[in-house]
N, C-alpha and C positions, 0 to 999 in steps of 0.2 A: 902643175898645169894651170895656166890661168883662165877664167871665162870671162866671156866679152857680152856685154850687156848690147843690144841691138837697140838703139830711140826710135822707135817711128813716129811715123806722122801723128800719131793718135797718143804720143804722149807730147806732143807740141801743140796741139789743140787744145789741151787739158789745162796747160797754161796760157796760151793766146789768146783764146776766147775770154776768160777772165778779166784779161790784165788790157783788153780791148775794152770792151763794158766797162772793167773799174775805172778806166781815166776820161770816160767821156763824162760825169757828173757834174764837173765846173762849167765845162761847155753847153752842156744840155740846160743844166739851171740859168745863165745866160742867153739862152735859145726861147727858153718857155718864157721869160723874165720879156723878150721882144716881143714876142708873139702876142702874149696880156696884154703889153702896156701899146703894142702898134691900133687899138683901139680907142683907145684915149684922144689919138693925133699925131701931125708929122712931128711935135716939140719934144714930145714926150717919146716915141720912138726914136729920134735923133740922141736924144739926152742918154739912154738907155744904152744903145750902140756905143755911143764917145766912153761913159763911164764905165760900160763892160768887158769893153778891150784895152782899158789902160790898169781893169780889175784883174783881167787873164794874165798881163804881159808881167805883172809884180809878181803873182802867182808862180806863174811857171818857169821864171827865173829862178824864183826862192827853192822850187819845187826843189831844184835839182841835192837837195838836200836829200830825200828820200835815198835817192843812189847808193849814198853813202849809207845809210842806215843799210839799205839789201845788201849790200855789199859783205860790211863785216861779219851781218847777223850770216848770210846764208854759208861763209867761211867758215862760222864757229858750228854751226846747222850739219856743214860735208864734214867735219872734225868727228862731231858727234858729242860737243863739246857745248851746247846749249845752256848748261847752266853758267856757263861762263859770260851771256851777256844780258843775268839777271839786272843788271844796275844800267845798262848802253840805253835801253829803250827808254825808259823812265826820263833819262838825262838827255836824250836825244829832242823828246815829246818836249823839255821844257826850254829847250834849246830854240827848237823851232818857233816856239809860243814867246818867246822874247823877242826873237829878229823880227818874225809877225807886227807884234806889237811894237817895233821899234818903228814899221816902216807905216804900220796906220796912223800915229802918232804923225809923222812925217809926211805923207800923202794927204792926212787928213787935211792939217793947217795949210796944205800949199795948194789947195786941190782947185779952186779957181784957178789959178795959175798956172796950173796943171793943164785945164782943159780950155785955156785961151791961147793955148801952141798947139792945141785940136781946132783951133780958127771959129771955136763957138763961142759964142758971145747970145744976149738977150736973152730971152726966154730961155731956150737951147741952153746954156750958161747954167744960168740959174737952178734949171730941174735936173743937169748933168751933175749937178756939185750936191745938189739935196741928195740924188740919189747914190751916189759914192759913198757920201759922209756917214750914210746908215750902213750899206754892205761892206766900206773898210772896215767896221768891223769883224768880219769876218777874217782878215790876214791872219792874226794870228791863229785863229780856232784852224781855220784850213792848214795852214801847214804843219800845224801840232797833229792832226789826222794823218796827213803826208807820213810825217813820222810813224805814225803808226801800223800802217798800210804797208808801209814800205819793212818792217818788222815781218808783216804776214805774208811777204815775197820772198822773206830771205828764207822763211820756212817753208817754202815751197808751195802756199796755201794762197790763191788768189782769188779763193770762191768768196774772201770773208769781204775783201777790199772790195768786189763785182758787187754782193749784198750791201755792202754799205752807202756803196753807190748807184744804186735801182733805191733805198729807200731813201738817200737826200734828193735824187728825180723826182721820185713819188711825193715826200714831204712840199715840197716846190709848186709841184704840179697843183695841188688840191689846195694850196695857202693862194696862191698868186691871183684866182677869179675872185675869193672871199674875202681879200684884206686890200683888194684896188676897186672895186665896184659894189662892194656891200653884200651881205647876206643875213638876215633876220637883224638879230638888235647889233651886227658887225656891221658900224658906218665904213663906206668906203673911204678909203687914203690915196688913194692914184697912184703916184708913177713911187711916192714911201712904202705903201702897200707890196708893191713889187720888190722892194730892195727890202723890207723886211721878210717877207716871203723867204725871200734866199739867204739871207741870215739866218732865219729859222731851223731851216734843211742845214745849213754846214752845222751849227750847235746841234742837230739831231744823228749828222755822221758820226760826229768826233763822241758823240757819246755811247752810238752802238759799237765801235770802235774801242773807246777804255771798257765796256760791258765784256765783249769777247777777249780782249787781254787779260782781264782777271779770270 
């Protein structure tokens, strides 16, 4: 005789709520990244805008890389068969962190060019392309996270990915007034302040990140 497991709503919230929070952390550190630098002025708010939705759209093209990762893992997870994809995560993580790196390497060098088919030019130009060249950095480190995140879904665990991303928010939040307008002997950087800011936060996810995987 067989029994039938009933899902309620209260076990879809368990993952929704999560996995809602977990993916808003690129967008938010993008949001706060405005919000700082719309003090500055319209140049530096424009610049900010242009290079932060051509930073999302490489993002979460790439993202879709994770998929795959939840996918196999959570296959081998209903199996019950986990030790089986001791070696998938690791090779996945370095996986992502190549293509990353392949496309900052490539957006980096084109990146005026880039943002003169965003119709900016001048000033606008100039502080778009300074501020890219510092957070492309980040492609790789982000999607090598993605990879990882995307491991803590296929186990059914999306509280670790929601945490990871409440503290690259957090890291963000508190970097972004201190490193664009100064604080004690921290000169300010402006609209680079900002883009190191959230460089900072992604190199702070991806490390809470490999922290809980081992």
């Amino acid at each position: 005789m067989s029994t039938r497991t009933t899902i309620t709503r209260k076990d879809i919230d368990r993952l929704a709520v999560p996995a809602i929070i977990g993916g808003i952390a690129e967008p938010v550190i993008s949001l706060m990244d405005t919000a700082f630098v719309g003090r500055l002025g319209t140049a530096d708010l424009a610049a900010v805008g242009i290079a932060s939705s051509f930073f999302l759209l490489v993002v979460w093209v790439l993202a879709q890389t994770r998929s795959a990762v939840l996918a196999v893992v959570a296959r081998f997870y209903g199996e019950g068969r986990v030790e089986g994809i001791a070696g998938l995560v690791p090779l996945a993580t370095w996986m992502n962190f190549l293509v990353g790196l392949g496309f900052f390497v490539l957006t980096n060098a084109f990146a005026e060019q880039i943002f003169k088919l965003y119709n900016a030019e001048g000033e606008i130009l100039a502080k778009a392309v300074e501020y890219y060249r510092i957070r492309s950095y980040g492609h790789p480190i982000v999607l090598a996270t993605f990879a990882l995140t995307g491991a803590f879904r296929g186990i059914q665990n999306l509280r670790w990915g929601m945490w990871i991303s409440i503290l690259g928010a957090a890291v963000n939040g508190l970097l972004n007034p201190i490193l664009i307008f100064g604080w004690g002997p921290v000169e300010g950087m402006g609209i680079a302040g900002s883009a190191w800011s959230s460089l900072i936060a992604q190199v702070a996810m991806f490390a809470a990140a490999v922290y809980i995987l081992q």
